[in-house]
N, C-alpha and C positions, 0 to 999 in steps of 0.2 A: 504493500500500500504506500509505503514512505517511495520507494520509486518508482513511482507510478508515470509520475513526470517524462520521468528520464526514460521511461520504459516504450512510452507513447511517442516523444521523438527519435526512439531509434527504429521502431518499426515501424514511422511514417519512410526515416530515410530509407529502409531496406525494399518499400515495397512502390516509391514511390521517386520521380525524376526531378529534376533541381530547376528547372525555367519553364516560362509560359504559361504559368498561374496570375500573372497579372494581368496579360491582355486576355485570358479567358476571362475574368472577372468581369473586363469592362466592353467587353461584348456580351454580357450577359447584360450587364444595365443599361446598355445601347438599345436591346432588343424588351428590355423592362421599360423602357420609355413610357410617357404617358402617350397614348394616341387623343389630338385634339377632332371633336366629331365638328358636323356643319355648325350647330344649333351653338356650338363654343366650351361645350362640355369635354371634361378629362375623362377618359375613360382607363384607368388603370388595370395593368393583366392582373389578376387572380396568382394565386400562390401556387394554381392546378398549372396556370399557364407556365410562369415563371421555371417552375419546375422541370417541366415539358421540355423549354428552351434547353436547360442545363443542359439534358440525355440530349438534346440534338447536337450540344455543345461538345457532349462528352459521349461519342458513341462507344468508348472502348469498356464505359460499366456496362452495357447488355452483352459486349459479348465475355468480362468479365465473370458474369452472372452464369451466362451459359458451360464457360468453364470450370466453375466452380459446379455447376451441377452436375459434371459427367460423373462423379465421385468417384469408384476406383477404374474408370473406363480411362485409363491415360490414352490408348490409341485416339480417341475422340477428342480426346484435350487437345490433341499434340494435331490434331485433320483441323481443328478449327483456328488453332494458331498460324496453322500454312495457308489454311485460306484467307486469313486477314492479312498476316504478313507470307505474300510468297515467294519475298526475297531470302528466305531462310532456307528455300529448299536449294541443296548446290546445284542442281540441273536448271534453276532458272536465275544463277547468276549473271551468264552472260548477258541475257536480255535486259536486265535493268543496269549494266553496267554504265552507270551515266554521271555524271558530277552533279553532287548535293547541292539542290535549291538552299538559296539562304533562307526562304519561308520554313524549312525543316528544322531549322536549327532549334527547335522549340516542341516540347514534349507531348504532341499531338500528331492528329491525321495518320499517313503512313507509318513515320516510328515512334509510336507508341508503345513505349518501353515497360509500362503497365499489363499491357497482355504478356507480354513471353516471359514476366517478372509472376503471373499468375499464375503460368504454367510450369512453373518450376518449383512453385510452391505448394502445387498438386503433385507434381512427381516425386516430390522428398516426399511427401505427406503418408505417402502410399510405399515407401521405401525405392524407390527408383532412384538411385544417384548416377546412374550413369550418362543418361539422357542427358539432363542437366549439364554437364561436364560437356559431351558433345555441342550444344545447341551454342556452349561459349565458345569454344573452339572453333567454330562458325562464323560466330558473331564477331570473333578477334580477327577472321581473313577478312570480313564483310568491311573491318573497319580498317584495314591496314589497305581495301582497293577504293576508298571512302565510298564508302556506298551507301552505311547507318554513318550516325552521327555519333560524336566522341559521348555527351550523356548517356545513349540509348549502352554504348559497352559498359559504361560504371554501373550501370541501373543492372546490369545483367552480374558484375562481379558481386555487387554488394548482395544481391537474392543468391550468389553462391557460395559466400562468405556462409552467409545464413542459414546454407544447407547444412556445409561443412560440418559447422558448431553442430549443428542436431544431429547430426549423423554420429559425431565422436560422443553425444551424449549417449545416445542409443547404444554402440557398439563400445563398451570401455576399453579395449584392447589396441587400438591404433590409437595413433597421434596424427590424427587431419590438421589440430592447428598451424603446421608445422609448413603445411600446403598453404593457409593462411596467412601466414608471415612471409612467404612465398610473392603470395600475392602484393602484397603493402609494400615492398622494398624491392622486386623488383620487376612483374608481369607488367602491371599498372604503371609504375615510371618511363616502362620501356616504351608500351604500346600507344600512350597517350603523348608521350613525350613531352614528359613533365610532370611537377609534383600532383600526387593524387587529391582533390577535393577532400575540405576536412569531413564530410559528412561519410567520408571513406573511413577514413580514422576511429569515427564514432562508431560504425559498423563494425569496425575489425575490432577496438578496445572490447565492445557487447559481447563478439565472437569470441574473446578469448577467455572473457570471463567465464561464460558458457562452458568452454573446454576445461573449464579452472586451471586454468595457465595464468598465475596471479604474476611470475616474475616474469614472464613476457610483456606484460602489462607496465610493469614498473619497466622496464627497461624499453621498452616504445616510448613510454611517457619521459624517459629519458634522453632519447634520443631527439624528442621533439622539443623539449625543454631547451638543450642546448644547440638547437637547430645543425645536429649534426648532415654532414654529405651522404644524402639516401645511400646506401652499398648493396654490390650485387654479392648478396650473401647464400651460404648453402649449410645448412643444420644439419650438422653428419650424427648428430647423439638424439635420438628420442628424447632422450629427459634433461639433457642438459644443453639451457642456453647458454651457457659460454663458451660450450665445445661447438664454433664455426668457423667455417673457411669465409673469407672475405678475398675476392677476387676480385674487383674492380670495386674504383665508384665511378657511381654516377652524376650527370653538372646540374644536377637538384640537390637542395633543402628539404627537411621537412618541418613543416610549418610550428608555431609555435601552438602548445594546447588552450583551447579555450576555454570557457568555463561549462559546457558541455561533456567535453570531451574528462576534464575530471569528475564530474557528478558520473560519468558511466564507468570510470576505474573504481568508484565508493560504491556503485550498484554492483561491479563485479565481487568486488570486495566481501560484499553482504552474501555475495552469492558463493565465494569461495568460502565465506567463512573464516576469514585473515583479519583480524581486528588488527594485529600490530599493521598489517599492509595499509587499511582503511586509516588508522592514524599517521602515516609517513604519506601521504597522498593530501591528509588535511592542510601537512605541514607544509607539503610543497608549496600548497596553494596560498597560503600564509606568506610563504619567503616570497612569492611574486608581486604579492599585494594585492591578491584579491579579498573582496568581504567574502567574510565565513556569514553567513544568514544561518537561521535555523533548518534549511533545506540540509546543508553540509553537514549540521551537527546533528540532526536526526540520522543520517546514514551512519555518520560513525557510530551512534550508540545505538542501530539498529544491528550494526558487526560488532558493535560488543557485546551486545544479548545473547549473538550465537553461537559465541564461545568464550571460554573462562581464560583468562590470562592473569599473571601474575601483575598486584594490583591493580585489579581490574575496579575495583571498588572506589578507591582513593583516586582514578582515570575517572568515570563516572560523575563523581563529587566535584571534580574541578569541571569539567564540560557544563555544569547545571549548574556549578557559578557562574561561571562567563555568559551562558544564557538570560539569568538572573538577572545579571550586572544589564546586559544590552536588552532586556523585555523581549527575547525571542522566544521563551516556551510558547508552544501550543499544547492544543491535547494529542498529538501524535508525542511531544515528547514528553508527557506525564505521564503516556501509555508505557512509551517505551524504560522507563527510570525505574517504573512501579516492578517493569516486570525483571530489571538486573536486581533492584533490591531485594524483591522476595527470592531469588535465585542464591541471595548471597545473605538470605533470613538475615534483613536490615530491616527489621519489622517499625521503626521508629519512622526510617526514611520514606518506608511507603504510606507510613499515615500523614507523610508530609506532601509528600508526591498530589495523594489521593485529596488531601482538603486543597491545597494551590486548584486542584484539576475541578474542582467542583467550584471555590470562589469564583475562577475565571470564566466557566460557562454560566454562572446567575450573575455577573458584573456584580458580585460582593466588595465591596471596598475594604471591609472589617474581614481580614483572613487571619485567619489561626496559624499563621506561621510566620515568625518573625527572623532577621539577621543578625546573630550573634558575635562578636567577635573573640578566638583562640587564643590562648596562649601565645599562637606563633604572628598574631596579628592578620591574620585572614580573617575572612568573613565565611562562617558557615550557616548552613539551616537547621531552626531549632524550631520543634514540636511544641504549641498551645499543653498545657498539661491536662486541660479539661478535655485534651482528641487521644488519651493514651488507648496503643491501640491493642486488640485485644485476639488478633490473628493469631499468636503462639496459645491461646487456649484453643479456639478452633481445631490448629494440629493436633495439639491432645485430643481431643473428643473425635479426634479421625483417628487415631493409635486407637483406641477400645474396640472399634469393631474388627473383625475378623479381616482379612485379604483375600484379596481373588486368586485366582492362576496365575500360575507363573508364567501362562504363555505371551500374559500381554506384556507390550511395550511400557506402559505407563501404569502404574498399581492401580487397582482400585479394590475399596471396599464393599464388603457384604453388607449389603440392607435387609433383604429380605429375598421371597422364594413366591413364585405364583403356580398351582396347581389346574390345568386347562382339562376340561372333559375329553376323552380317548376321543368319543364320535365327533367333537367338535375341532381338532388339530390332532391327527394321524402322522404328524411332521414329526414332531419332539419326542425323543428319548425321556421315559418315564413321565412327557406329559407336561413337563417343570420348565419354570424358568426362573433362573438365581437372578437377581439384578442389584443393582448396588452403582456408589457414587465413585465417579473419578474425579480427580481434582484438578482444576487447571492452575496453570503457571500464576495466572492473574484471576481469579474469581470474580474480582468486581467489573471488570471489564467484560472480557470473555466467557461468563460463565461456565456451570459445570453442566458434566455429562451424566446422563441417567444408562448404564451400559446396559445389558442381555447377553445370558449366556446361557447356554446348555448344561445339564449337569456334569456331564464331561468335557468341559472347560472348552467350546466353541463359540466364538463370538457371533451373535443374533445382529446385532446392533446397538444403534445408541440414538439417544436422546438429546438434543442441545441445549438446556435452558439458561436464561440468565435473572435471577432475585433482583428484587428490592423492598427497598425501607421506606415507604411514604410518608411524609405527618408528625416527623422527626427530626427538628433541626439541629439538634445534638446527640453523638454516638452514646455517652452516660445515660440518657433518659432511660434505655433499657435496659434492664438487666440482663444478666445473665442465662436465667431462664425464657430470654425474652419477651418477656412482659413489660407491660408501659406503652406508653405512646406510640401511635404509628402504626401500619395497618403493613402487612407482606402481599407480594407480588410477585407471582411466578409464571415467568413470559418463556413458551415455549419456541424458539428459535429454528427448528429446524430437524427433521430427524433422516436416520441412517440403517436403513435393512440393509444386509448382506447381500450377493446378488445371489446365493446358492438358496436362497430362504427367502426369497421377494413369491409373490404371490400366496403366502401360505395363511393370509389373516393376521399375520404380526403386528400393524399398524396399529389396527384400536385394542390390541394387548399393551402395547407399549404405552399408548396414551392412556389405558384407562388407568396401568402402574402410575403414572404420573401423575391423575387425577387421583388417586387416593393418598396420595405422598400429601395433596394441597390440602384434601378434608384432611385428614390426618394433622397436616402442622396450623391448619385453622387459616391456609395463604387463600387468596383470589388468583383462579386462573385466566389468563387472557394470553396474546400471540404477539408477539410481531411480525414484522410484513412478510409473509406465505405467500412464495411464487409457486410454487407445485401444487398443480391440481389436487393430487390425490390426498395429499395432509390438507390441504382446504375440507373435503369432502369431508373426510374422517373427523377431522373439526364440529362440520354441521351438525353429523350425524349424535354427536354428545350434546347439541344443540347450542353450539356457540355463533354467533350472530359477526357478521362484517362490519369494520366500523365505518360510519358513512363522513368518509375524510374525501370526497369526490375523484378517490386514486382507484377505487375496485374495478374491477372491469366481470361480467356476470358472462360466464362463460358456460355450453351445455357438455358435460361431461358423459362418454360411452365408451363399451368395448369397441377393439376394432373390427370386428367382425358386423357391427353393424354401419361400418363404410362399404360402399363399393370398391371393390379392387380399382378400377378403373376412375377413380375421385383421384385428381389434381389437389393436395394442399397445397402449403403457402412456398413450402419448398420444390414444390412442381410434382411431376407425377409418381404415386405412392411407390411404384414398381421397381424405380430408379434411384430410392435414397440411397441405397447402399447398408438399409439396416434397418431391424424389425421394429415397426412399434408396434404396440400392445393396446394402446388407447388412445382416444380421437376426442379434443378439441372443437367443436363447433361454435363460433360466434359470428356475429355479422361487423364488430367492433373491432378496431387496429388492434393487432396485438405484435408485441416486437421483442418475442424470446427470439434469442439467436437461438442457430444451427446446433450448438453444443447444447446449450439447455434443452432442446427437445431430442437432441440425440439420446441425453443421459437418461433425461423423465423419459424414454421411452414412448414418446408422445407425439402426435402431429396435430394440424389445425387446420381444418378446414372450412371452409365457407358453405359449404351442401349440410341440410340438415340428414340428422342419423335415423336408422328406421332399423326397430324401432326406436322414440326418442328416448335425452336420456334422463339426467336430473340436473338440474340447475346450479351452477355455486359462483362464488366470490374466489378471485385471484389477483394478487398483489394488492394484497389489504393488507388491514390488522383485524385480529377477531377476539370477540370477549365474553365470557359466560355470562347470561342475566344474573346469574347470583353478582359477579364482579360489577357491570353494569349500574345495579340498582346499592353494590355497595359506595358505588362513587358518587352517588347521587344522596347520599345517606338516608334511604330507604329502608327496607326491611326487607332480608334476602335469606327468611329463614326457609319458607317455602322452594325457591329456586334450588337451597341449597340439597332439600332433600331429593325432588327431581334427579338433581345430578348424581347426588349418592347410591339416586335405582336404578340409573342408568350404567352406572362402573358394576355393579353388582350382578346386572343382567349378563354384562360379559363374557361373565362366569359362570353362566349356565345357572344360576341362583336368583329368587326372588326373595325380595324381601321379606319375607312370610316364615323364611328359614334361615335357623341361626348362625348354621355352618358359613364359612368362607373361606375361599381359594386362595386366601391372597393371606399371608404368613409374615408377619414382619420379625424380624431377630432382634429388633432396640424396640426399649421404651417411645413414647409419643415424644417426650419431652428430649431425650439426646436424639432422638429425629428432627427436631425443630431446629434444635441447635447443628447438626450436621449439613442439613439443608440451608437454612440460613445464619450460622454465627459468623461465620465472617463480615456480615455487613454491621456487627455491634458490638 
């Protein structure tokens, strides 16, 4: 999230040409003109028209489009690429063999470097590397008889740079970067005649962070620092960059690094996992004279969260001075502070972290943390006494309960056990399912997980939720036991079946665990914003309501089996996604899940109603129980509450009417309370 930034201009440059975006602009406002009519009236085009214009402006997104839909069909990628550009086939070279209009020199019409940049990004996609490598090889003769234009070859290296990297992710046994550095020092110098474009740079530094070649990185950034003579160099060692031969140079520079180009060495950095490298990259930038903003200092201590170095604490403490000092925190960097301090159970620093992070989002002026100064005469951050925080009992009352398996990554505890009728899930061994809390890094931020497991220790899923403390403007009011002021809230986030166990009825097992976790500790359940159909549904069906924030969009959910085979959704014809879904989407309303989100949910959307139809829901809301509802209203939600109670109960194959229940908890109500929510008191 912290490089998001950085992330978004390097895969504009990798997929996208460097000139000709300003005179498309202004023939696009040319053709926005107002039209003046007889009578003297303006008649301005529509946003349908405008639109319109653009695609006529920019024909190479439809056939973009079309590319992207062959999905694993490369031969139809690669037939639609030659027929737009058919100067890539070598048998019709001769014929266009002519000297480039200076109208080309601009990243439209014939070379359009966005098509063959799309189809490369379809055949890595698909594991094809070799194509790719051809098509440049082609495109390196096409540009040495000038016949493409010198953009249209960079556009083509940098989408190869960018296979490279994937490719050496995918496969860890070779070193492609190696081909990379190849390129930057001396294909590109050679072929272009002259130094490479920094937006080359930006690609190769991303590329090699990718390969986690961190001292490639520092040693590029050093060569560009001191504007050393590019060299025709040759890496005889896999793993070591100082074993090379340097055989010529060449009568180029490389340019000096800009402030781009270091924010993508800090994002590889975070990506390698090299704090000390993330910190020598700050400092370069320092000794040149750039401002450090809080954009720099979020990278570094998001490479220092992901790994522990020695004095990593007292590194930490001075970066969140100097922030302090120049009013650069944000909440990305109270996120990030909260989560080295509890790493480094600096349980004082996070309750300082946690109230700064909270004065600043209510513009509180009155903050419970004040500048103390040391013995050494610095200035540190000290803790309000009335905010002592109470996280190290928390861990204790997480020590009492039992542990899970040892198979997982991350521990979690045993809560409890749920017993499911035989005729009702055939799936589960003995019927059972153990569940229990895992802890995150950051609780308050992040929330915990509600896991599921098998009696034989296989993970089901999980749960995502995140707590809070309403109606409490001091942590003291409550005690221990929880009691006191303020009202709990427990927002379900988001949930996780396995894919071995997706279709088996897990869903409203897992929520209705969830829903008696909240009668149980006496909390209000409600959601935040729920883009997946099928957790909307499941929602409804315990009868939690959409909140009407005018974001919902009322979508008709069915199996797929009630589309036609032959129904076009949004992503074109069902037969040709390249992968099965399972359920269908119907509305007459925009909807704009990408490709991945309907790949993952298993899901398509279409415009044709379903037959037969299906049931109604809400997607990309928030949703809330009427108990919770009418608690906010401060109403009476004793009624709703039992509702929901018969609802969780029915689950179970039980009515209320019988005393027995399926659902076994291992703790007391009161150290569940505390489990579930004491960290927020």
């Amino acid at each position: 999230l912290l490089a998001s930034t950085v992330n978004t201009a390097i895969e504009n440059a990798e997929t996208t040409a460097c000139s000709g975006q300003d005179d498309t602009a202004a023939m696009i406002e040319d053709h926005a003109a107002p039209v003046t009519t007889p009578n003297g009236d303006e008649n301005r085009p529509t946003m349908l028209q405008i639109q319109q214009q653009k695609q006529d402006l920019h024909p190479s997104k439809q056939i973009i489009r079309k590319i992207n839909s062959c999905g694993t069909d490369c031969s139809k990628a690669l037939d639609i690429l030659y027929e737009t550009q058919p100067f890539l086939k070598n048998n019709d070279m001769e014929e266009i063999r002519t000297p480039l209009p200076k109208d080309l020199q601009k990243n439209n019409g014939t070379f359009d470097a966005k098509v063959i940049v799309a189809v490369i990004q379809l055949l890595a996609k698909h594991g094809n590397y070799s194509t790719p490598l051809d098509l440049l090889s082609n495109v390196i003769q096409l540009h040495k008889s000038k016949i493409v234009p010198t953009y249209y070859l960079l556009s083509v290296y940098k989408s190869i740079i960018g296979m490279l990297a994937l490719q050496e992710q995918k496969v860890k046994l070779i070193n492609l970067h190696r081909q990379i550095l190849h390129y930057i020092y001396v294909e590109i110098p050679n072929n272009i005649q002259g130094t490479p474009p920094m937006d080359v740079y930006h690609v190769t530094l991303s590329a090699l962070g990718k390969c986690r070649q961190m001292d490639a990185i520092l040693d590029l950034l050093n060569r560009m620092e001191t504007q050393q003579t590019i060299t025709h160099t040759v890496f005889q060692d896999n793993n070591d960059m100082e074993n090379q031969n340097v055989l010529d140079n060449l009568p180029w520079k490389h340019p000096l690094p800009d402030r781009m180009a270091y924010l993508t060495a800090l994002n590889s950095g975070i990506r390698c996992k090299s704090p000390v490298s993330s910190m020598e990259i700050m400092n370069r930038m320092k000794s040149r004279g750039m401002a450090l903003d809080a954009v720099v200092y979020n990278h570094v201590l998001s490479s220092l969260a992901n790994k522990k170095i020695i004095q990593r604490y007292e590194l930490v403490k001075d970066i969140w001075h100097d922030m302090e000092g120049m009013n650069m925190c944000t909440d990305a960097t109270y996120k990030l502070l909260i989560q080295i301090f509890t790493k480094e159970c600096q349980w004082s620093d996070v309750a300082v972290a946690k109230s700064r992070m909270e004065a600043q989002q209510t513009g509180s002026s009155s903050l419970s943390v004040v500048m103390a100064s040391t013995s050494s005469g610095q200035e540190s951050v000290a803790v309000d006494p009335k905010i002592e925080p109470l996280i190290p009992g928390y861990i204790a009352d997480l020590e009492k309960l039992e542990k899970g398996s040892t198979f997982s990554k991350k521990p979690w505890y045993k809560v409890g056990r749920v017993r499911v009728d035989g005729q009702m899930n055939n799936h589960l061994m003995d019927n059972t399912i153990v569940f229990g809390i895992q802890q995150h890094k950051n609780p308050i931020l992040n929330g915990l997980s509600l896991v599921f497991y098998t009696v034989t220790g296989e993970k089901l899923g999980y749960v995502l939720i995140r707590n809070e403390l309403v109606n409490s403007q001091v942590n003291h009011e409550v005690n221990a036991n929880g009691e006191g002021k303020g009202m709990f809230y427990s927002s379900i986030m988001g949930m996780f079946i396995d894919e071995c166990h997706r279709g088996k009825g897990l869903a409203r097992y897992f929520l209705g665990i969830w829903l008696s976790i909240c009668l149980r500790t006496h909390a209000f359940p409600q959601s935040e914003k729920i883009n997946k159909p099928l957790l909307s549904l499941v929602l409804s069906n315990f009868g939690f309501q959409a909140v009407s924030d005018g974001a919902a969009v009322e979508v008709e959910v069915c199996p797929i089996e009630h589309i036609q085979e032959t129904t076009t959704c949004t992503l074109g014809p069902i037969a040709d996604l390249g992968w099965k879904p399972k359920f269908a989407l119907y509305t007459k309303q925009l909807m704009n899940f990408s490709e991945r989100e309907l790949r993952i949910q298993s899901m398509i959307v279409t415009r044709v109603p379903p037959n037969p139809r299906g049931k109604v829901i809400a997607v990309k809301t928030c949703f809330e129980h009427p108990m919770t509802q009418n608690a906010r209203k401060g109403q009476d939600f004793v009624q709703e509450r039992s509702q929901l109670a018969e609802s969780v109960r029915l689950i179970w194959g039980k009515s209320s009417e019988e005393s027995s229940s399926h659902v076994d908890f291992f703790i007391e109500d009161e150290l569940l309370k505390r489990i579930i929510f004491g960290y927020l008191y």
